[in-house]
Structure formats: C-alpha cells, structure tokens
C-alpha positions as CSV (number, residue, x, y, z in Angstrom):
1,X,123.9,-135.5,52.4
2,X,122.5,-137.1,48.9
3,X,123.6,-140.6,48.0
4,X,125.6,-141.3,45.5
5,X,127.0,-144.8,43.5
6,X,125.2,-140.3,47.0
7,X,124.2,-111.2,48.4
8,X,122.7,-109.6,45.5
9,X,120.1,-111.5,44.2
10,X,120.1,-111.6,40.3
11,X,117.3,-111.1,37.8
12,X,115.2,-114.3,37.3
13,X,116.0,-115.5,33.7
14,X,113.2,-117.0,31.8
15,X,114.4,-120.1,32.7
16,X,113.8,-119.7,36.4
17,X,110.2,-118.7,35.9
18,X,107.5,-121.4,36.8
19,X,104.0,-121.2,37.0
20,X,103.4,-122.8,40.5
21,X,102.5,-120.1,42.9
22,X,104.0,-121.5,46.4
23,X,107.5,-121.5,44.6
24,X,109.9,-124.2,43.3
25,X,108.8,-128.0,43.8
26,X,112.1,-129.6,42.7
27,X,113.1,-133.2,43.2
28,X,116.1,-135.5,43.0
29,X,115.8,-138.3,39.9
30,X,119.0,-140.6,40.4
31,X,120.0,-142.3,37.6
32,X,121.1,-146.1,39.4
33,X,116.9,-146.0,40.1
34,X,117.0,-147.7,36.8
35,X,118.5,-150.8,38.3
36,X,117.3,-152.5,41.8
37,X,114.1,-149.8,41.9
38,X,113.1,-150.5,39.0
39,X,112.1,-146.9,38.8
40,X,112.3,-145.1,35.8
41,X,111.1,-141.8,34.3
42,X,107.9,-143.3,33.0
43,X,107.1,-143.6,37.0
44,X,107.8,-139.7,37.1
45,X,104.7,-139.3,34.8
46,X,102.6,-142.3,36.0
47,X,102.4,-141.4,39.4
48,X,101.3,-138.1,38.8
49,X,104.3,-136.4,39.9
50,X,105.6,-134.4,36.7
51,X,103.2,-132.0,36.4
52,X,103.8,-131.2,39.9
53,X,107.2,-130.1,39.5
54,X,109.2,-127.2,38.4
55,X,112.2,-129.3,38.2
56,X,114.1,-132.1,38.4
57,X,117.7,-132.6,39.3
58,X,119.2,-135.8,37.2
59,X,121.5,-137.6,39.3
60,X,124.6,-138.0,39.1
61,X,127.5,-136.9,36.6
62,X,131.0,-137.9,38.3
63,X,134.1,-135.0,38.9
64,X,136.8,-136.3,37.7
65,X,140.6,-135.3,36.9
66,X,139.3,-131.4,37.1
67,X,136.2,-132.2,34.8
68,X,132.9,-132.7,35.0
69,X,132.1,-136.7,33.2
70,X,129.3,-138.7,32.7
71,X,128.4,-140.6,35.5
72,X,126.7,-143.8,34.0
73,X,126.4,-143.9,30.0
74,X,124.4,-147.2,30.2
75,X,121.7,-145.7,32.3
76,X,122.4,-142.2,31.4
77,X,121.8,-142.3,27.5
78,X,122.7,-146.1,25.9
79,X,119.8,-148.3,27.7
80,X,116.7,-148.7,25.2
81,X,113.7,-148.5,26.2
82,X,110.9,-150.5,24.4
83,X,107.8,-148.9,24.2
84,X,105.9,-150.3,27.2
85,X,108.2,-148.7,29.3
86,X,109.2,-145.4,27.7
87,X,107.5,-142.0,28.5
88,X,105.7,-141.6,25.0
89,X,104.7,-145.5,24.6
90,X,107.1,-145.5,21.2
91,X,110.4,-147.7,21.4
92,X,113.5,-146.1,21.3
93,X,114.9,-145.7,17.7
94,X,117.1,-148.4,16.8
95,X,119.0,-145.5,14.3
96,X,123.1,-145.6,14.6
97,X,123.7,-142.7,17.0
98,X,120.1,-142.2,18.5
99,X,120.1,-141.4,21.8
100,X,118.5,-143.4,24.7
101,X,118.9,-143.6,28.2
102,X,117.3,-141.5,30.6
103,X,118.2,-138.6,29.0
104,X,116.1,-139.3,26.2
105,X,113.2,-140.6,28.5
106,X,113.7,-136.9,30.2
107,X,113.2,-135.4,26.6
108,X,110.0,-137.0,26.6
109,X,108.6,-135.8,29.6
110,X,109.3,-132.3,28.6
111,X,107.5,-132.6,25.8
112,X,104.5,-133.5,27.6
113,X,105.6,-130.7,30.4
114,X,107.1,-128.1,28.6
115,X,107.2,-125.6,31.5
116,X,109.3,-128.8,33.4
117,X,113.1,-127.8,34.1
118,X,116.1,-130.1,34.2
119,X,119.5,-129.9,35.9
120,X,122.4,-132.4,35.8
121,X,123.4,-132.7,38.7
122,X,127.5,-133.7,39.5
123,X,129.2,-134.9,42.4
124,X,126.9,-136.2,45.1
125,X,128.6,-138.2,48.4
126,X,130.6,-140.5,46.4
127,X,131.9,-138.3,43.8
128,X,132.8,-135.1,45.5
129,X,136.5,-135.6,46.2
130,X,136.7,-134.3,42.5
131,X,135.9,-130.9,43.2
132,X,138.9,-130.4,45.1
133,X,141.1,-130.9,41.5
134,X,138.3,-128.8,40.0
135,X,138.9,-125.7,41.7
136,X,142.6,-125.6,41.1
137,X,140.8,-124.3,37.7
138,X,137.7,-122.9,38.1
139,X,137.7,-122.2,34.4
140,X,138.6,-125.0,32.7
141,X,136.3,-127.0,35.0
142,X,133.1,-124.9,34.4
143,X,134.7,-125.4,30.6
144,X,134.4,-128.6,30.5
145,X,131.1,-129.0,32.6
146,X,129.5,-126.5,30.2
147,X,130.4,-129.1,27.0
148,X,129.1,-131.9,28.8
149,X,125.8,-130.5,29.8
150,X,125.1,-129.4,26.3
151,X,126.2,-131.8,24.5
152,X,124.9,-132.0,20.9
153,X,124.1,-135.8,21.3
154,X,121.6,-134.7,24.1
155,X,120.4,-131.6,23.0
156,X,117.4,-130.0,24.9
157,X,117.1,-132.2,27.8
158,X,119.3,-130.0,30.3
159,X,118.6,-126.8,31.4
160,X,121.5,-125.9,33.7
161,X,124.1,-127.4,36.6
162,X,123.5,-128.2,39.8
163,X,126.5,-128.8,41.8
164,X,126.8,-131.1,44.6
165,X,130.3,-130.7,46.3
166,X,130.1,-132.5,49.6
167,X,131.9,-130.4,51.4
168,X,133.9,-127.2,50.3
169,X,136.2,-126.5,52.7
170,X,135.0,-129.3,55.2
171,X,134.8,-132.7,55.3
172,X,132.2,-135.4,53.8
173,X,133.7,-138.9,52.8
174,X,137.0,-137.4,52.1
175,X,138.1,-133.9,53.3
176,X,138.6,-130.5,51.4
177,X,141.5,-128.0,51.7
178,X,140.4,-125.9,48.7
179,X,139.6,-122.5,51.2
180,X,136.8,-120.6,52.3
181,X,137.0,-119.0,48.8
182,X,137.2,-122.2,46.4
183,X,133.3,-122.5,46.1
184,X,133.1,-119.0,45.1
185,X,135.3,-118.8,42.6
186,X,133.8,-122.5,41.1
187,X,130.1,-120.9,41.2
188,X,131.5,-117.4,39.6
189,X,133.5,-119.6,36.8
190,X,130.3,-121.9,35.8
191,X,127.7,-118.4,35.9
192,X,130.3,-117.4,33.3
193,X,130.3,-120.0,31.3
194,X,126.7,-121.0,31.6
195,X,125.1,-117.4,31.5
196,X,121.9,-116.3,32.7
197,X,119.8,-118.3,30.0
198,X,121.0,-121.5,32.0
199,X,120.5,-122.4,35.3
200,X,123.7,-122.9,37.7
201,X,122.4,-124.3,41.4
202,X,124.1,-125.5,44.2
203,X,123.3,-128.5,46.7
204,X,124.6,-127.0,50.3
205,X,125.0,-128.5,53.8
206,X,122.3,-127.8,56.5
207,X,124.7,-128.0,59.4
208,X,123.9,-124.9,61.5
209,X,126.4,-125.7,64.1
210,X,128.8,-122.9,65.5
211,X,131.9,-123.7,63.2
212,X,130.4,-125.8,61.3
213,X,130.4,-127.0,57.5
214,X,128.1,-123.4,57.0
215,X,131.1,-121.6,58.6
216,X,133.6,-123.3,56.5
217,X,132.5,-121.4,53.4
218,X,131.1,-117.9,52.4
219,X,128.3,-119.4,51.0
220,X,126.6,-115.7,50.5
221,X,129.7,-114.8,48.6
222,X,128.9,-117.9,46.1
223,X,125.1,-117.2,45.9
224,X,125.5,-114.4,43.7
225,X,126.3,-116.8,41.3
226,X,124.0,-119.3,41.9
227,X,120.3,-118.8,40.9
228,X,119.6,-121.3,44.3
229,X,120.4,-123.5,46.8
230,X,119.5,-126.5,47.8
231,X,119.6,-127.2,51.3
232,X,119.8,-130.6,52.6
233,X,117.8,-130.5,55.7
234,X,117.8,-134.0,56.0
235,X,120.5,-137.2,57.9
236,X,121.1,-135.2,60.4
237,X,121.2,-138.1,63.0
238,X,121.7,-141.5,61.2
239,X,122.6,-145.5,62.7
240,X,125.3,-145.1,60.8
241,X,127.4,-142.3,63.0
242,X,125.9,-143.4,66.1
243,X,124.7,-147.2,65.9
244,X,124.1,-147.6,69.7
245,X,122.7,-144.6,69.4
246,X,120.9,-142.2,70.9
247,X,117.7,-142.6,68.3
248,X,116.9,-138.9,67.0
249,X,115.1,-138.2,63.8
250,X,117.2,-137.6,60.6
251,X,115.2,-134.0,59.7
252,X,113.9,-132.3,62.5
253,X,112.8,-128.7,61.5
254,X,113.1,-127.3,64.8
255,X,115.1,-128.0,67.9
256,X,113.4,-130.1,70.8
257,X,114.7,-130.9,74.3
258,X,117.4,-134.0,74.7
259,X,118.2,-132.8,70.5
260,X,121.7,-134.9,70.1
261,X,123.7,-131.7,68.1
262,X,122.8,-128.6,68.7
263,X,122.2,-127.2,65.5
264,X,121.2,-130.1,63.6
265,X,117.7,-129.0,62.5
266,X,116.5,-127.4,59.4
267,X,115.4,-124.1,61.2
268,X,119.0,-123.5,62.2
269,X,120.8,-124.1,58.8
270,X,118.2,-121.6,57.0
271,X,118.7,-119.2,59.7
272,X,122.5,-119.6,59.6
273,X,122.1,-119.1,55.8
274,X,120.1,-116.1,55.4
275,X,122.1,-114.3,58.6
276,X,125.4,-114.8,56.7
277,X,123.3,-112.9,53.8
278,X,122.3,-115.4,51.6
279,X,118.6,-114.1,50.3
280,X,115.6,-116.6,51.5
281,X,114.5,-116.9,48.0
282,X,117.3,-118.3,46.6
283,X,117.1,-121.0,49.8
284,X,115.2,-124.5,49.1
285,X,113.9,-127.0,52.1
286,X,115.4,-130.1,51.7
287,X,113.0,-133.0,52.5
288,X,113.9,-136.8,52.3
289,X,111.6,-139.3,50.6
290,X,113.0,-142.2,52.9
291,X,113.2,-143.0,56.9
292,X,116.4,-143.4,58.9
293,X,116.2,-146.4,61.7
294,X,118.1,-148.5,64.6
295,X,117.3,-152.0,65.7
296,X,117.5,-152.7,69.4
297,X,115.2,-150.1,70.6
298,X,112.8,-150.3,73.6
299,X,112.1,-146.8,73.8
300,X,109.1,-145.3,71.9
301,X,110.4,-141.5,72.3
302,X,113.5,-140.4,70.7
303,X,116.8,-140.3,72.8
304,X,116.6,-144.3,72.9
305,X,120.0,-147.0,73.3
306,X,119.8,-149.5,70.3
307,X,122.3,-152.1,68.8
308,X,122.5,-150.9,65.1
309,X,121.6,-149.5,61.8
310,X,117.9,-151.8,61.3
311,X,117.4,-154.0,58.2
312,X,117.1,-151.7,54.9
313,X,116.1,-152.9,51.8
314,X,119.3,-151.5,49.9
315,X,121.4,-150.1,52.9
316,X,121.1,-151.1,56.5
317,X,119.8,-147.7,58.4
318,X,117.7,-146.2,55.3
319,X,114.1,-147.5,54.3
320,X,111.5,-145.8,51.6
321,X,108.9,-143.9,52.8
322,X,106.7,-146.4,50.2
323,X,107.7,-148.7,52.6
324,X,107.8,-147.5,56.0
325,X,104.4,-145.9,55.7
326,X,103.0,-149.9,55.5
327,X,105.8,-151.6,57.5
328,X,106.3,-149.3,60.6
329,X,103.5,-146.4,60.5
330,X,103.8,-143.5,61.9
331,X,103.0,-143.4,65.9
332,X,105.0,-140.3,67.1
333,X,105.6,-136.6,66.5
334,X,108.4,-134.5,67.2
335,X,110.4,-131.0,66.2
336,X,107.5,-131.0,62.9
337,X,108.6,-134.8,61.9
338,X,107.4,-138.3,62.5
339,X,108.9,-141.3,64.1
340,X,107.5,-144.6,64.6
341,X,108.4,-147.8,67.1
342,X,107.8,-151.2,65.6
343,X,108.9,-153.9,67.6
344,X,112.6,-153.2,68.0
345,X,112.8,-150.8,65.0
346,X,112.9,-147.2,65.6
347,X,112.0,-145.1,62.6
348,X,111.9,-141.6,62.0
349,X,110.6,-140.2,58.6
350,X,108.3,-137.5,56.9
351,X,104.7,-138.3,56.5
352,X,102.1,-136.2,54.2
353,X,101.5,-134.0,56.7
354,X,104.7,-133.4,58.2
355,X,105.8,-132.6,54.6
356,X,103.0,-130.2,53.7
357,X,103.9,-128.4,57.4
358,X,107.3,-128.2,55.8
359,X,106.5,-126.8,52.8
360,X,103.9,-124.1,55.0
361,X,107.3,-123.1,56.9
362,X,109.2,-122.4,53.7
363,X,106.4,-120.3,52.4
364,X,106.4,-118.6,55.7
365,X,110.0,-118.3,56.1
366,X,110.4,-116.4,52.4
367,X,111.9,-119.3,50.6
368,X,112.4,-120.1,46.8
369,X,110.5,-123.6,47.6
370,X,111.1,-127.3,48.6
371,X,112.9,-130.2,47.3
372,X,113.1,-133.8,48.2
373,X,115.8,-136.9,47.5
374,X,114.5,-138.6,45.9
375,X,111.4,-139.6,43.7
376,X,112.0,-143.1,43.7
377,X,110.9,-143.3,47.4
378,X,107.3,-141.8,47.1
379,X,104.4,-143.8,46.5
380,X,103.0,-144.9,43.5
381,X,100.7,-141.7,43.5
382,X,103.1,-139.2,44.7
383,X,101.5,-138.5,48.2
384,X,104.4,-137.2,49.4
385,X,105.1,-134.9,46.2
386,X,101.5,-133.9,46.5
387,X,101.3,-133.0,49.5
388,X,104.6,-130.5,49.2
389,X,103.5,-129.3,46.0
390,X,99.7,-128.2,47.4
391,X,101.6,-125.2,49.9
C-alpha cells in the first residue's frame, strides 16, 4: 500500500515511448515531502535521479464527493520557491496568477528532461474511500478528473492519471462494495475521456492470496484500459498488523520456508496477474525506498517474537533506506531481500543489490519495468534508483 496524508494490449502512444532500454524506471514523488523531508524536486535533479527516469508519479490528488480534487494547493502549486531552491536557480515569478508549487518545479525538470513523463496520481491509503462515490459515475468522475489534470493554470506539467484506489472491491482503511466490475468501468470511463495521447495507469494490490484483493476484481478486464499497472510488491508483513510479531520482510520476491501468508511475495502477485490475463508488459515491480522493523527482537533470522513497531523517524515501524543503510546495515538475506538485526531492532529493506536483482527478475519475467515509493527515501545520489535503472 502507498502512504498517503498514503487483455488486449493497446498500441503504445507516443507518450508511452521512452528511450531506456530495460523498460519503465518510474517513481513515486509525494507532495507532503515538501514539509518534514525537506525534499523537494530540486533533490529529483541533484541527486542524479531525473535523468534516470521515464516517469514520475506526483502524489497525491484527494477523491472526493465523486471527483477527483487537489490534494494540497500550498504544496501542490501556491508555495514559492526562491531561487536557491528551485529546479532552474530563478525565483518563482512574483506575477498575479503565476503558478508555483511543485507543479511548477515539475515544469522545470521537464524542460531539462524533455523525454521525463508525469502522472498525478489520486487517491493513495488515506484518500481511497472516495472512489467508492466515484464509480456510482464513472463518467462524470473521469469528467471531472480530466479538467483537473489539465488544468490551464498548470498547463504542460501532467501527462496522464494514475489511479490509486486502495481497494476495489476489498478492503484497505475503509471497505469497498462497488463490485468486481466498478474498476472496469472507472478505467474504461477515464481511457475515454483521457484518450490515447494521455496516459491513464493504475496502482494495484500485490496480494496473490487464493481469494484475495487480486480475486476481488477482474483486473485483466480493466487493463485494456490502462496503459499499466503498478504493482505494489511491497508491506507485505509490517509491526503494524502484527506487533508481537512474527518478524518477516515487508517485499520478499519469492516465497521461503516459515513465509507468514502464503502468497504474500511479489512472485505470486505477478503470476496471479498475468494468469488472470493481464499482459507482463503492462505489469510494473513495485519496490519500496524505505525498511519495515519491530523492537524486541532477539532473533537474527526472520520468524522472530518482538514487542512492537521500532522507533521511526515519522511513523513507528517505517524507516528510510537513507537511513537504515547507516543505522542498521544490512546483515541477512532472504526470498531476494535484505534484513538486518541491530540490537533489538529487526529491519528488513532493499539494498542496491537486492534492487538491481529485482529489476533483473522484471526483465526476465517480461515486464513493462520497476517502480519505487518513494524518492524521498534514496540517498542523496540515488543508489537505489541507480542501481534499478542500470537492468
């Protein structure tokens, strides 16, 4: 799941096309990054990550009363940015009516990256109980989504809709009655609306459970709509759900002995996926830029008791990789991710190489590409970006 305040396949449009041979390199930029982290899209081109990406997915608008809304206007397109920190080094015009933000920030960075796509992204784990009242009218949703994302006021900075509905049919925060059908007939409403020149992606569960959220809607129905999905292979096992535990990492790609779920690794959701006839290519790998941990542990190997979520700089449970890699390196391997034991913390996160070994099995598996929530927790040179972006 991301945070929030978290069949046939068509024709690629020329808006799809990217120039990076091992596929799409996409990555999550939320838009509260601009607050606490401190992060901002200057660090997008700083740290050597922009022209490493095909896209980036701007989180996140809000669904409300059937519509798609802005999610933050401060952050989103009102805060100015002087010139030290803004993408081009020029301050934001202090013109009635000019646009700043993010969104303007974004403009900049494609004009140094011209073949760099962007998506606004709506919904996320907080904001998804809107989609329920959205597909009551698929139309007047994608409608309204469609005004917003090209907006005259912000002209040229998005280049489609990614939809994060958390879950259709299933249950994420709140639970959805909409039917098995609902995130079809949202996906074919916004394809209308948005056409083939834009792009319309959807953020998808990774439970490959018997039953599970995969099961609860016909996801290869929706994909003919969709120019992708993203798949979020990733909090699988989290302090959170199970604070005593047993300790298991958050995004194991494959299945290993003592697993918790059955089902609960990225190798089961893809193959799930494309068995229910969604084509590889339009499947992404979701990989996390952060670590999921307990406190209380005295067991090095996964499958460990502990006492609770461990200390987390904004949220108890969930650490940066920026940080982890420094604070509790990597001492374990297992099911193609790391996990470390540091005192009583128990860690488990990607490291360069796991990452790049992620992005290998993508390649190998057929796959459109990778993406990873989000930038913000990379280091200040992008080794975990790099290393994703070099399969």
């Amino acid at each position: 799941m991301l945070f929030s305040p978290p069949a046939a396949t068509a024709t690629p449009s020329p808006a799809q096309t990217t120039g990076h041979s091992q596929g799409k390199v996409m990555a999550y930029f939320a838009d509260w990054d601009v607050y606490a982290r401190n992060y901002h899209v200057k660090n997008i081109e700083t740290s050597g990550s922009a022209a490493k990406l095909t896209h980036i997915n701007y989180a996140f608008g809000n669904v409300a009363d059937g519509k798609c809304t802005v999610g933050d206007p401060w952050a989103d397109h009102d805060m100015p940015y002087d010139a030290a920190n803004s993408v081009s080094g020029v301050a934001d015009s202090t013109e009635p009516g000019s646009l700043h933000g993010s969104f303007n920030q974004l403009l900049q960075l494609k004009k140094l990256h011209p073949g760099l796509k962007v998506l606004w992204s709506f919904g996320g784990w907080t904001w998804s109980s809107g989609f329920t009242e959205a597909a009551k009218n698929p139309a007047a949703f994608a409608e309204s989504c469609y005004n917003l994302v090209n907006d005259p006021r912000w002209a040229g900075v998005f280049d489609g809709i990614d939809i994060d509905w958390e879950y259709p049919n299933a249950c994420g925060l709140v639970c959805d009655t909409s039917g098995p059908d609902a995130f079809t007939k949202v996906s074919k409403a916004l394809r209308a609306k948005f056409g083939r020149s834009q792009l319309v992606t959807a953020a998808i569960t990774a439970d490959g459970t018997r039953g599970g959220k995969i099961d609860a809607t016909d996801y290869a129905a929706a994909s003919r709509y969709h120019d992708w999905y993203n798949v979020m292979t990733y909090d699988y096992f989290v302090a959170g759900a199970s604070p005593t535990g047993p300790t298991a990492p958050h995004s194991p790609l494959r299945p290993y002995a003592g697993i918790p779920t059955a089902g609960f690794h990225s190798d089961a959701a893809i193959q799930k996926l494309r068995r229910a006839g969604v084509p590889s290519e339009k499947l992404l790998l979701g990989l996390g830029f952060y670590g999921r941990g307990w406190e209380g542990v005295t067991r090095k190997q996964p499958g460990g008791t502990a006492t609770g979520p461990a200390p987390g700089t904004y949220e108890a449970g969930v650490e940066d990789y920026k940080v982890l890699k420094d604070t509790c390196p990597s001492n374990g391997l297992i099911a193609g991710t790391a996990y470390a034991k540091c005192g009583s913390q128990w860690w488990s996160y990607d490291t360069p190489a796991t990452a790049s070994a992620k992005a290998g099995y993508a390649k190998s598996q057929g796959l459109g590409g990778v993406f990873a929530w989000e930038l913000s927790g990379d280091t200040a040179n992008a080794e975990l970006l790099t290393a994703i972006s070099r399969r």
